[in-house]
Structure formats: structure tokens, C-alpha cells
N, C-alpha and C positions, 0 to 999 in steps of 0.2 A: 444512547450512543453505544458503539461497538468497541466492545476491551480487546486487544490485543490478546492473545491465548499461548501463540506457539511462534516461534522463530530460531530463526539460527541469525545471529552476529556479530560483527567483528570483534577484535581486538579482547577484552577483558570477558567475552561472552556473556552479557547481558545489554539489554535496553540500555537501563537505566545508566550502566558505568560507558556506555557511548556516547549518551549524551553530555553526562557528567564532563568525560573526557572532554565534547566537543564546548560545552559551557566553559572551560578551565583555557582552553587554547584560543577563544575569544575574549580573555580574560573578565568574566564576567561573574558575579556572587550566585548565591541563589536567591538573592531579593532581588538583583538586577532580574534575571527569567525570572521569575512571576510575576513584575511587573511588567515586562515586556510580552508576557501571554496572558494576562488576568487572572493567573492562577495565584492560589496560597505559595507562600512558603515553605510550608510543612508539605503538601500536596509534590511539589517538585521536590522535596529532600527523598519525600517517601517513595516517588518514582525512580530515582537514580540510586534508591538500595535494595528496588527491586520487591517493595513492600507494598505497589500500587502499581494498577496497571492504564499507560492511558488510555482513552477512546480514540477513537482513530482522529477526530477533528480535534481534540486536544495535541493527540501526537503534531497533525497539520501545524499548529500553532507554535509548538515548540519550533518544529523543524525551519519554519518561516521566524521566527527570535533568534535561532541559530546559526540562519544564512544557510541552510543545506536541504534538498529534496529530501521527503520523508524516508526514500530508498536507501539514503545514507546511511542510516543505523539498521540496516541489514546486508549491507555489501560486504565481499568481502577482503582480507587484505589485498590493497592496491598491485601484487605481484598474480592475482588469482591467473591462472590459466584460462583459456577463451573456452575449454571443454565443461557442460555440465551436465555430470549423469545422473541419470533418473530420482537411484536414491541419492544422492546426495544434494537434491533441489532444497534450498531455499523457502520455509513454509511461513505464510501468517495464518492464523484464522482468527476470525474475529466473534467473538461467543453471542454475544446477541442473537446476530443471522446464520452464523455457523458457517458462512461464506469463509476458502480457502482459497489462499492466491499463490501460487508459487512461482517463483521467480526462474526463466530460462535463459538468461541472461549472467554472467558470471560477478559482474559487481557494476560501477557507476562511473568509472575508465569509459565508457563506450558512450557514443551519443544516441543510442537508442535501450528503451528495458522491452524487453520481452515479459509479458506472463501469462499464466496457464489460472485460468478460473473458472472453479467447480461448484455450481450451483445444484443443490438437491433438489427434488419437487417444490414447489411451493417456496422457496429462497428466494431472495433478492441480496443486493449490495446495500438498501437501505437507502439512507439519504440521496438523494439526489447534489451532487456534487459539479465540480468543472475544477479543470487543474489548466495551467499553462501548456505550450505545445498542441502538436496533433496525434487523434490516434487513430489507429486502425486496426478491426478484430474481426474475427472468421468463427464462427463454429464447426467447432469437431465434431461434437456429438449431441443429438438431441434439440431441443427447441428453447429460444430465450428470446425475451422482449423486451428492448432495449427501449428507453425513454431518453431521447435528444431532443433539448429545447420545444417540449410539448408536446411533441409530437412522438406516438410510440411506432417502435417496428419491430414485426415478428420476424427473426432469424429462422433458418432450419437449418439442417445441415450441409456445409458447404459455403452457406449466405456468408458476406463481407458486408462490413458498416465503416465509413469514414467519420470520423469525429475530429470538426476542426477546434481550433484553442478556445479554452473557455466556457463550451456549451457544454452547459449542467444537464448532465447525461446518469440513469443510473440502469443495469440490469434486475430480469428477473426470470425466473422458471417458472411461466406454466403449465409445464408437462407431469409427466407422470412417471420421467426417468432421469439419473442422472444427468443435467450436459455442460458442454466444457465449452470453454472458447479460451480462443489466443488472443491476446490483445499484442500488440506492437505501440509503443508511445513512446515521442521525441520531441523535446528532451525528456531525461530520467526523470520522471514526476510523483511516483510514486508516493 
């Protein structure tokens, strides 16, 4: 599974004190979430002190025990401005795949997330996933082969894909050069 590496968010500036915070405002222990996502106890302490990092479908689990899209604990405060500049985007990357997603979108006020995903040669997104909502995503630059319900399709530059709700769709780069794509998904699914 893919760790978590890099991000910017809210409030206390870590992961783990987001969730913490969002565990504590649902008034819930830390045996209630790890029972409510299969995890240890220890495991969920060590993540909200920022001593462990999740996987991204661990994160998925939390975020669904928590009642919130995973993009919740990288928004940012709820007064953020609609403006976002370049450098000051929003990053994950996730170590495994080395896949970076960065958020063009300014926080999760909005009914739609924007993001920007930068697959090196030979990358993928990994697991093969589906989230609620629809998406829709363009390439910038370069060549990626998206896998929607079975069925693969080569992007190029320029190429658009629609991905309705729930179709376990995942990207990958077969080329030989960086490329990027926009995704558009509604609601915040992240």
C-alpha cells in the first residue's frame, strides 16, 4: 500500500492532529476508530502523533469512520481564498508509486476538487480504486493509460475521459516522459 510522504494541512499542521481533532469533535476514543476501521489502537495513536504514516486505503478508512472525504485533512482553513498559486499548491505524494497529486482547488467549501497528477515513466496510481461521484480528466502533457472497469484507454495529449460514480478506474504512464493530467471530481472525493 502507498504511505503518505508530503502534504500541507489544516489547522494544527499535521495529519495526524486533523484527525485527532476530527476524532475528538465526533466525540470518539481511540478504541472507538480502530474499531470502527480494523486498525490497532496503538497504530491510530501512533498516527495522530505523527509517528506513522497511513496508506492511502487506510487513510480511505479513517476518513469513512470519520464521516469526512479523505480531502478533508488537507483543506484548508474554511475562510481560504478561491485563489491558488502555483507554489503554494497543496502536495501528496505517496512513496510506494512516487505518484504526486496536487490539489488546484483551494479547500472542500466547493462542490467540486480539482487536481493536477504527475506520473513519471513507468508510474501508476497503484490499486485500482472507485470513489463516489463523477470524474472527468484531460491530459496536459504526455501519454497515460487509464484502466475504467476493464477496460484500458490510451490518453494523449489533449485526450478527455469521463469516469462515472464508482468505476474502479486506475492511471498509468507508459511513455518515456513525464505526464500530467487534470482530474475534475464531484463531490470532493479525494
Amino acid at each position: 500500500m502507498d504511505s503518505l510522504e508530503t502534504a500541507s494541512r489544516p489547522y494544527e499542521g499535521s495529519l495526524g492532529a486533523c484527525i485527532r481533532k476530527r476524532r475528538l469533535q465526533l466525540g470518539m476514543t481511540l478504541q472507538d476508530l480502530a474499531e470502527a476501521t480494523g486498525l490497532t489502537k496503538s497504530f491510530v495513536s501512533q498516527v495522530e502523533r505523527g509517528r506513522n504514516s497511513p496508506s492511502i486505503s487506510t487513510l480511505r478508512n479513517i476518513s469513512a469512520a470519520l464521516e469526512v472525504p479523505v480531502l478533508y485533512f488537507f483543506q484548508s482553513e474554511p475562510t481560504t481564498p478561491p485563489l491558488v498559486k502555483l507554489a503554494e499548491r497543496r502536495a501528496v505524494t505517496f512513496n510506494k508509486t512516487g505518484v504526486t497529486y496536487e490539489f488546484l482547488t483551494p479547500d472542500l467549501q466547493r462542490n467540486i476538487e480539482m487536481l493536477e497528477l504527475k506520473l513519471e515513466p513507468g508510474e501508476g496510481t497503484g490499486q485500482i480504486f472507485s470513489h463516489e461521484g463523477e470524474e472527468c480528466a484531460v491530459v496536459i502533457r504526455g501519454t497515460i493509460d487509464i484502466e475504467v472497469a476493464d477496460t484500458t484507454y490510451r490518453l494523449e495529449r489533449g485526450d478527455s475521459i469521463y469516469i462515472g460514480a464508482r468505476q474502479p478506474h486506475h492511471s498509468y504512464n507508459p511513455g518515456k516522459t513525464t505526464a500530467v493530467l487534470i482530474s475534475a471530481i464531484t463531490p470532493p472525493s479525494f
